[in-house]
N, CA, C and O atoms as a GROMACS GRO file, in nm:
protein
  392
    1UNK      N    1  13.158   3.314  18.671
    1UNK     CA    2  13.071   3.394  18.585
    1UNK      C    3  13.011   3.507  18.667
    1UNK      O    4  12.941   3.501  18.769
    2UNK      N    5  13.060   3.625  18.592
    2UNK     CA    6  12.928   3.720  18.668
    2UNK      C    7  12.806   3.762  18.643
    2UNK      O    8  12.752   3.748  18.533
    3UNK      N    9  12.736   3.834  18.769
    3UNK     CA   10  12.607   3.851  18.713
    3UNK      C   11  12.592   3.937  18.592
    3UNK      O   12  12.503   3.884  18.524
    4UNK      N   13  12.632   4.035  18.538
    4UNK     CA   14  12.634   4.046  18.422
    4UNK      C   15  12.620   3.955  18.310
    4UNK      O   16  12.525   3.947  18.233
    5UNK      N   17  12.751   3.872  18.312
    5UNK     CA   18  12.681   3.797  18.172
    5UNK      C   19  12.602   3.666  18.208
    5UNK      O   20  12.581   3.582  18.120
    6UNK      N   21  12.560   3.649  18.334
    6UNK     CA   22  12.404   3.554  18.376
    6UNK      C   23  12.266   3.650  18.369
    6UNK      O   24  12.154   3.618  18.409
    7UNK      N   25  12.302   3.768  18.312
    7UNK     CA   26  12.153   3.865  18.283
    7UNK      C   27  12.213   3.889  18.140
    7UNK      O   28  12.151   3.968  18.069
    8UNK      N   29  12.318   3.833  18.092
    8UNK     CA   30  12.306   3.876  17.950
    8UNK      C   31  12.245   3.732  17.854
    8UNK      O   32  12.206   3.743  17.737
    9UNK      N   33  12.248   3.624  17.918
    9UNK     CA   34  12.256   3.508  17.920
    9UNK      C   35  12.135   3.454  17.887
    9UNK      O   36  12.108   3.376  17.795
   10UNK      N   37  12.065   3.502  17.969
   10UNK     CA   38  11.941   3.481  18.060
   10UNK      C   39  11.842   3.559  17.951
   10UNK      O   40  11.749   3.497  17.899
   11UNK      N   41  11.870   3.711  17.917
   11UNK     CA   42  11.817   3.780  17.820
   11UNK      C   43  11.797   3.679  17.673
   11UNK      O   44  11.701   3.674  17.595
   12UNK      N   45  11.879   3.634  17.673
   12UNK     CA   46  11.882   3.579  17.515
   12UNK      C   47  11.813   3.419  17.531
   12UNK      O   48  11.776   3.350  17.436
   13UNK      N   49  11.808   3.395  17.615
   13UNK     CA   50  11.753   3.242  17.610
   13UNK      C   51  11.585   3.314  17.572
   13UNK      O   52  11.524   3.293  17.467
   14UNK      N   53  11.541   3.390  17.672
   14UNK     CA   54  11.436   3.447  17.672
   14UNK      C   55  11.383   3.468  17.525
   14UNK      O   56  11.280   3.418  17.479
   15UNK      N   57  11.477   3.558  17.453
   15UNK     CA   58  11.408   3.626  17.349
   15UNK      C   59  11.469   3.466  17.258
   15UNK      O   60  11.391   3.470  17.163
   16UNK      N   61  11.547   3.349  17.235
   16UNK     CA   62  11.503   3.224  17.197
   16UNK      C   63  11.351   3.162  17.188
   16UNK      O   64  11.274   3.126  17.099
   17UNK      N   65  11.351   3.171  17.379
   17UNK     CA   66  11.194   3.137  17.363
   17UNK      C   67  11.124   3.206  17.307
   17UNK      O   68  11.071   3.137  17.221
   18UNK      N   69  11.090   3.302  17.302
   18UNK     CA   70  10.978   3.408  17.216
   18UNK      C   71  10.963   3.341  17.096
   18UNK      O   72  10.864   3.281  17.055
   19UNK      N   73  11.075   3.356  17.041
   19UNK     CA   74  11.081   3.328  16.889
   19UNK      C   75  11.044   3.200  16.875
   19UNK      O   76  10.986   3.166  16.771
   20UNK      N   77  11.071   3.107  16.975
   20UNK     CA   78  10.978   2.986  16.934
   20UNK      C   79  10.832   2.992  16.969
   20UNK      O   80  10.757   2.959  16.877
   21UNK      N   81  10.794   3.016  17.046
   21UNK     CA   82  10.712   3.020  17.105
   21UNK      C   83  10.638   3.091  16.960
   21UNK      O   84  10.548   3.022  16.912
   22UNK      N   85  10.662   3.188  16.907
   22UNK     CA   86  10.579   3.265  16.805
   22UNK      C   87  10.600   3.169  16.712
   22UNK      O   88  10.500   3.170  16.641
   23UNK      N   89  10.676   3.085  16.672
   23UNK     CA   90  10.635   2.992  16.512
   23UNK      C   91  10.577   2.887  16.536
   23UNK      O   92  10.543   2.820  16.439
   24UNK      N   93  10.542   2.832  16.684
   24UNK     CA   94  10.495   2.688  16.722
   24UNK      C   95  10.358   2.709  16.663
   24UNK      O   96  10.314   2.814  16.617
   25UNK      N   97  10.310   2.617  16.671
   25UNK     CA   98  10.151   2.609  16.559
   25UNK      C   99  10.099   2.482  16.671
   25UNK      O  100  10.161   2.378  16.692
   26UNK      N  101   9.946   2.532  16.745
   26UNK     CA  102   9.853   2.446  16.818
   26UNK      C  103   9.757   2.420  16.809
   26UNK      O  104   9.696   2.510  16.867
   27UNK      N  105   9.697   2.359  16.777
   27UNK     CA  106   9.538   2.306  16.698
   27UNK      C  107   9.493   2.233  16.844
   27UNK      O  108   9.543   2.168  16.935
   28UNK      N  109   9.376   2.284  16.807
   28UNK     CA  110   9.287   2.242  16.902
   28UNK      C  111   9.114   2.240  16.856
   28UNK      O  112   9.078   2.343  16.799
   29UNK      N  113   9.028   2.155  16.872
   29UNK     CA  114   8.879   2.161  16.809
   29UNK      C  115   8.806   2.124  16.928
   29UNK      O  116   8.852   2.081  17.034
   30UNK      N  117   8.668   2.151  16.891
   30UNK     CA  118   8.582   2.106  16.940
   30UNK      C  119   8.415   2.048  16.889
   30UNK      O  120   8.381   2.076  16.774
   31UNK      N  121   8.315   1.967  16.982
   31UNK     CA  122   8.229   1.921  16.888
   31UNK      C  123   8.260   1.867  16.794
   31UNK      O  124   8.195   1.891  16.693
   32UNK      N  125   8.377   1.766  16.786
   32UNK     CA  126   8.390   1.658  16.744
   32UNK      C  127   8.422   1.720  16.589
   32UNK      O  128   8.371   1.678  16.485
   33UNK      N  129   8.540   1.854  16.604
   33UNK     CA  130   8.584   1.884  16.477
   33UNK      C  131   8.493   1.980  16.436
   33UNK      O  132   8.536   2.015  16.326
   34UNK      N  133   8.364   2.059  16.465
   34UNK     CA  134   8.276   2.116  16.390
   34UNK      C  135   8.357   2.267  16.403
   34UNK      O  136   8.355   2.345  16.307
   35UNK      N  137   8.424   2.299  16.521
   35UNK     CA  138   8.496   2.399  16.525
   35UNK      C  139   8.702   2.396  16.573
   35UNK      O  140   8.765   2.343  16.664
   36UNK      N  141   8.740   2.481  16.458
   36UNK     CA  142   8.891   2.400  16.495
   36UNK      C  143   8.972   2.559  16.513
   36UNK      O  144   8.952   2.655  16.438
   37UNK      N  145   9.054   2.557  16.615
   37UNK     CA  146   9.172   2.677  16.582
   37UNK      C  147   9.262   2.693  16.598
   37UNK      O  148   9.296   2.608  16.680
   38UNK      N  149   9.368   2.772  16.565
   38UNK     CA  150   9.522   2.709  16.553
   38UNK      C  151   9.583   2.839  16.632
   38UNK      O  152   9.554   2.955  16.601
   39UNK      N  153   9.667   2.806  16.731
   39UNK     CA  154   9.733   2.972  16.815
   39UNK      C  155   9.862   2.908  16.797
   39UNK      O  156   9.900   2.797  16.758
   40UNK      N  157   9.924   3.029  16.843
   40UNK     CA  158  10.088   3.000  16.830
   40UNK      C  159  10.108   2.981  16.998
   40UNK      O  160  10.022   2.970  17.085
   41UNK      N  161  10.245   2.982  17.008
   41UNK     CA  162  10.281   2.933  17.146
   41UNK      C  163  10.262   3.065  17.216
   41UNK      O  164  10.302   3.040  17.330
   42UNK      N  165  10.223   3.192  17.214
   42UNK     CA  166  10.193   3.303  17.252
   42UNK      C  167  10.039   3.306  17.251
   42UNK      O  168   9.970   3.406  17.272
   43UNK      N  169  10.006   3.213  17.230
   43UNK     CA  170   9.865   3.239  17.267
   43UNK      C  171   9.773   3.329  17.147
   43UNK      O  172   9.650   3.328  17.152
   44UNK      N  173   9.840   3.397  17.053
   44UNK     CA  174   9.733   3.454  16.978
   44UNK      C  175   9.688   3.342  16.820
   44UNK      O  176   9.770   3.284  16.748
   45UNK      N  177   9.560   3.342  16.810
   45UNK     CA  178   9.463   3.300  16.756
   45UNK      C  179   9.506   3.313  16.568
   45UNK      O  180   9.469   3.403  16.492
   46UNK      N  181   9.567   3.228  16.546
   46UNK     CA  182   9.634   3.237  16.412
   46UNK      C  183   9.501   3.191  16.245
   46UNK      O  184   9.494   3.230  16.128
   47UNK      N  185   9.441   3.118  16.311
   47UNK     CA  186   9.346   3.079  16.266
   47UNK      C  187   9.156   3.021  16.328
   47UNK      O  188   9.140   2.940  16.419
   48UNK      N  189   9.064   3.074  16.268
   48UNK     CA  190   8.978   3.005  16.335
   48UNK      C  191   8.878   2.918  16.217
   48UNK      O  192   8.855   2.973  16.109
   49UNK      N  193   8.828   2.790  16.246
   49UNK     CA  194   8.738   2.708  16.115
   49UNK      C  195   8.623   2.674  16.159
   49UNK      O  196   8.635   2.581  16.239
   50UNK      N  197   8.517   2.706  16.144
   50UNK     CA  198   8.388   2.648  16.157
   50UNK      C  199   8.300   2.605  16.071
   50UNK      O  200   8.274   2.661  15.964
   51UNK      N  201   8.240   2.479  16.120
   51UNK     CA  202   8.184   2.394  15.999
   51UNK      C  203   8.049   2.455  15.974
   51UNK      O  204   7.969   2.486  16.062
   52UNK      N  205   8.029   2.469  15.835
   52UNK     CA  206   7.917   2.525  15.819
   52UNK      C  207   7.729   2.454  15.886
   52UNK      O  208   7.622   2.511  15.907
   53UNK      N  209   7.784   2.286  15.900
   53UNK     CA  210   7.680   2.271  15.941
   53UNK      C  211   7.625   2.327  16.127
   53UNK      O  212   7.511   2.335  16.174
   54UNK      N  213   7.722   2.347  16.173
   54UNK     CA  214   7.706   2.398  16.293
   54UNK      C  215   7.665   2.545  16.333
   54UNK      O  216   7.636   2.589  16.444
   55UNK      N  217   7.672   2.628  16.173
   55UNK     CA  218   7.564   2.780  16.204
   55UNK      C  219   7.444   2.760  16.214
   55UNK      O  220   7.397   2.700  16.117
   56UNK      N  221   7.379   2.784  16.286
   56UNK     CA  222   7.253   2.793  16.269
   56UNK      C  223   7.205   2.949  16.365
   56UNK      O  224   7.254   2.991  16.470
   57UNK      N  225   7.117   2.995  16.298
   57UNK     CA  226   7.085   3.111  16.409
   57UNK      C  227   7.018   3.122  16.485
   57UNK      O  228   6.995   3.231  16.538
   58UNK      N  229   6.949   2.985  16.525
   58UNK     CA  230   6.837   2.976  16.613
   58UNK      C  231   6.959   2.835  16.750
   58UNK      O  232   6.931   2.734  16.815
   59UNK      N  233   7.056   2.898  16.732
   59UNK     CA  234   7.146   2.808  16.823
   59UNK      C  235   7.268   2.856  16.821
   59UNK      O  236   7.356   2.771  16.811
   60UNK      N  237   7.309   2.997  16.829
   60UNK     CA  238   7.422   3.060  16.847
   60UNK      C  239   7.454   3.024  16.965
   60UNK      O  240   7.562   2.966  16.967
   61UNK      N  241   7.396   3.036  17.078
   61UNK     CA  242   7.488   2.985  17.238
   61UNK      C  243   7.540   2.864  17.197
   61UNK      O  244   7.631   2.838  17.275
   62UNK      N  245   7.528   2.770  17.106
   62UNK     CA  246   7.611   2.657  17.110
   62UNK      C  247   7.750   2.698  17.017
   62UNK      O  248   7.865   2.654  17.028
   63UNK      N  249   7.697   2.796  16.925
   63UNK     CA  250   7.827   2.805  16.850
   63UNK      C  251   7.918   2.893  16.920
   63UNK      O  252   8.034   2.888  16.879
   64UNK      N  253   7.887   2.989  17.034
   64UNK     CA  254   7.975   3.044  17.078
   64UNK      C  255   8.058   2.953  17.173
   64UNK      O  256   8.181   2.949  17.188
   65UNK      N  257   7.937   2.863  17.247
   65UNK     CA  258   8.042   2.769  17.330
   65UNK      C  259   8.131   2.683  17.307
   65UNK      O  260   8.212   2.636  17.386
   66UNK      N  261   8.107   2.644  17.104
   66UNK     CA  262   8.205   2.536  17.092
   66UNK      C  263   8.345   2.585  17.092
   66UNK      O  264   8.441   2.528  17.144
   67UNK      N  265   8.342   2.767  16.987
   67UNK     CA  266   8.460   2.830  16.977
   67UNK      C  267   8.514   2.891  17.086
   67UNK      O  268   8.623   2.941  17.057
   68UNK      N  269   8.470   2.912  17.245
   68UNK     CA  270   8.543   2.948  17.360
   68UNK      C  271   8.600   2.806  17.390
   68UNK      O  272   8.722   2.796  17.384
   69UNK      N  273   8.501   2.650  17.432
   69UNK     CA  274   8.601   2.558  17.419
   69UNK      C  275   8.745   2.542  17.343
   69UNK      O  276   8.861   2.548  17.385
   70UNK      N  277   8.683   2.516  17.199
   70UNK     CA  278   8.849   2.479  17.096
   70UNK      C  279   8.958   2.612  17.159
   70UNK      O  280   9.069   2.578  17.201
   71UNK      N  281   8.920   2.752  17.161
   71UNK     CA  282   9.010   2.846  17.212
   71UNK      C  283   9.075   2.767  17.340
   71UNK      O  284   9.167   2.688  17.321
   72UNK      N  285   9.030   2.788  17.454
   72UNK     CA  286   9.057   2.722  17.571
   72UNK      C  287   9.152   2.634  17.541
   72UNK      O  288   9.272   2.659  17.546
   73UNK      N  289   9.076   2.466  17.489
   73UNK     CA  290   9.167   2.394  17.487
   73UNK      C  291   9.316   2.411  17.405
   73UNK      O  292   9.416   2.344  17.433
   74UNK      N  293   9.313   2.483  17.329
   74UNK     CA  294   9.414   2.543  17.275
   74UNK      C  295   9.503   2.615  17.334
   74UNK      O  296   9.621   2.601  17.303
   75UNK      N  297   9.456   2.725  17.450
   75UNK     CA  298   9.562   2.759  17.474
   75UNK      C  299   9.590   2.714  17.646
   75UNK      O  300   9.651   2.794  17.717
   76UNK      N  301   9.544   2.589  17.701
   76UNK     CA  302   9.634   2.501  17.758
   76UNK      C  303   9.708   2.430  17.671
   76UNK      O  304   9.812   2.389  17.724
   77UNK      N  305   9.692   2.391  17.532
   77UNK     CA  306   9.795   2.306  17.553
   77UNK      C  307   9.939   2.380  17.443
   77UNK      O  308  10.023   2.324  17.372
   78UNK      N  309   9.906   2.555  17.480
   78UNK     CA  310   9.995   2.618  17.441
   78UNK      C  311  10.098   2.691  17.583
   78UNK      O  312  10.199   2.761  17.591
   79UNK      N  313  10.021   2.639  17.661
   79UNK     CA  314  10.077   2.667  17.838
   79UNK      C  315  10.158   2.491  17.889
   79UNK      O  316  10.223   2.461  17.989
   80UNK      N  317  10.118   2.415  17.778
   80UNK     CA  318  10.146   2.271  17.807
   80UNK      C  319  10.283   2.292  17.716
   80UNK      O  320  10.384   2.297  17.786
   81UNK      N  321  10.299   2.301  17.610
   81UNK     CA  322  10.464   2.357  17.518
   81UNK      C  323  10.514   2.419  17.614
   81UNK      O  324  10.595   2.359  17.686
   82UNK      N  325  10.478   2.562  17.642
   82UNK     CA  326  10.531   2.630  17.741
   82UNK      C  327  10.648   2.554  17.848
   82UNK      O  328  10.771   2.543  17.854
   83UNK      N  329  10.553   2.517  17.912
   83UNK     CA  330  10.612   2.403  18.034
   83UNK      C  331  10.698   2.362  17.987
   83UNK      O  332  10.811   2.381  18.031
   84UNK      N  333  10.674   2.296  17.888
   84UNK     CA  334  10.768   2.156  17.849
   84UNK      C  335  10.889   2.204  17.761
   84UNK      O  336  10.981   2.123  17.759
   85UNK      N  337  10.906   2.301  17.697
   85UNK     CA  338  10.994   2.405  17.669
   85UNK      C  339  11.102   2.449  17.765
   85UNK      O  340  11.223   2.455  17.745
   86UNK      N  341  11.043   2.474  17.860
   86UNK     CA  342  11.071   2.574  17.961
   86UNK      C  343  11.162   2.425  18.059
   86UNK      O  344  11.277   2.431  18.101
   87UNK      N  345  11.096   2.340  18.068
   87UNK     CA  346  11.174   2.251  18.107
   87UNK      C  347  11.280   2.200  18.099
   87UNK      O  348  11.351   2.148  18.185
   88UNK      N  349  11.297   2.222  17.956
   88UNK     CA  350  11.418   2.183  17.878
   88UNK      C  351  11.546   2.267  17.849
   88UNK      O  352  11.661   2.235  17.817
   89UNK      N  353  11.481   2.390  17.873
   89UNK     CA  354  11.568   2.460  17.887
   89UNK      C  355  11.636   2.536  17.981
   89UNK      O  356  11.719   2.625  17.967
   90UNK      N  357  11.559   2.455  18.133
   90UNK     CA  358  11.616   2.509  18.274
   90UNK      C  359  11.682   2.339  18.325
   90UNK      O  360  11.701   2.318  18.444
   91UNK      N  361  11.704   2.261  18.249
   91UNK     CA  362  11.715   2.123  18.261
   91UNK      C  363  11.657   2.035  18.370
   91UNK      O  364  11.722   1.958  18.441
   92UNK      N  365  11.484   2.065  18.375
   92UNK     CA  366  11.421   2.023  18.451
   92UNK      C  367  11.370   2.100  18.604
   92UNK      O  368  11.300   2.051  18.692
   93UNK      N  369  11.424   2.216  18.598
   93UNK     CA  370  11.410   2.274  18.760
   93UNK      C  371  11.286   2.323  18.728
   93UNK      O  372  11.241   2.352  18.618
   94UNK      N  373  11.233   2.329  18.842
   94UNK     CA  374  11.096   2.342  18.847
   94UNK      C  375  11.090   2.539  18.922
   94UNK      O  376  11.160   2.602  19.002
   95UNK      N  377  10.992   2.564  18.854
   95UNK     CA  378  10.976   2.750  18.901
   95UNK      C  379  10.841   2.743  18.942
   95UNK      O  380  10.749   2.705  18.870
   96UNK      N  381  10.830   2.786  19.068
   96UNK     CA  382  10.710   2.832  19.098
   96UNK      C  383  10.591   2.923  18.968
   96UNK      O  384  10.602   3.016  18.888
   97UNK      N  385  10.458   2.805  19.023
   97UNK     CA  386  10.412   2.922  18.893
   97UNK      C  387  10.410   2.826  18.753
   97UNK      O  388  10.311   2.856  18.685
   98UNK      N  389  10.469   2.748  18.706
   98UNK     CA  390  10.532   2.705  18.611
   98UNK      C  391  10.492   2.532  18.597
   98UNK      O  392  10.543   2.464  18.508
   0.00000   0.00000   0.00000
């Protein structure tokens, strides 16, 4: 095989992953569900839910901290697909970084 078609190869697995990566759906909450949000495997923010009993305006630092948590945990475990994606489709070799 030449390097040519191992960069043509290589191109298309890539834009595979993308495309999954963009329809995967990751939920993640926090505060025990009061705030929930859903990203795709790209990391952008597809949805966000907050429970109404958790506005209050005399306690916004908590509501901002629950929705940077649920974000966060969300998008590790959209770096956690990633991986495990990525695993599967290098049949386990490990990449620096990765």
């Amino acid at each position: 095989m030449n390097i040519q078609n191992m960069m043509k190869q290589a191109q298309r697995m890539q834009e595979q992953m993308q495309r999954q990566m963009a329809d995967l759906r990751i939920e993640a909450t926090a505060g025990g569900g009061m705030v929930s949000v859903v990203v795709n495997g790209l990391k952008q923010i597809q949805s966000l839910t907050i429970d109404p009993e958790v506005v209050s305006k005399d306690d916004v630092t908590m509501l901002q901290d629950l929705i940077l948590a649920a974000i966060n945990d969300a998008n590790r475990k959209a770096d956690e697909a990633m991986s495990s994606q990525l695993g599967g489709m290098m049949g386990g070799l490990k990449l620096p970084g990765m």
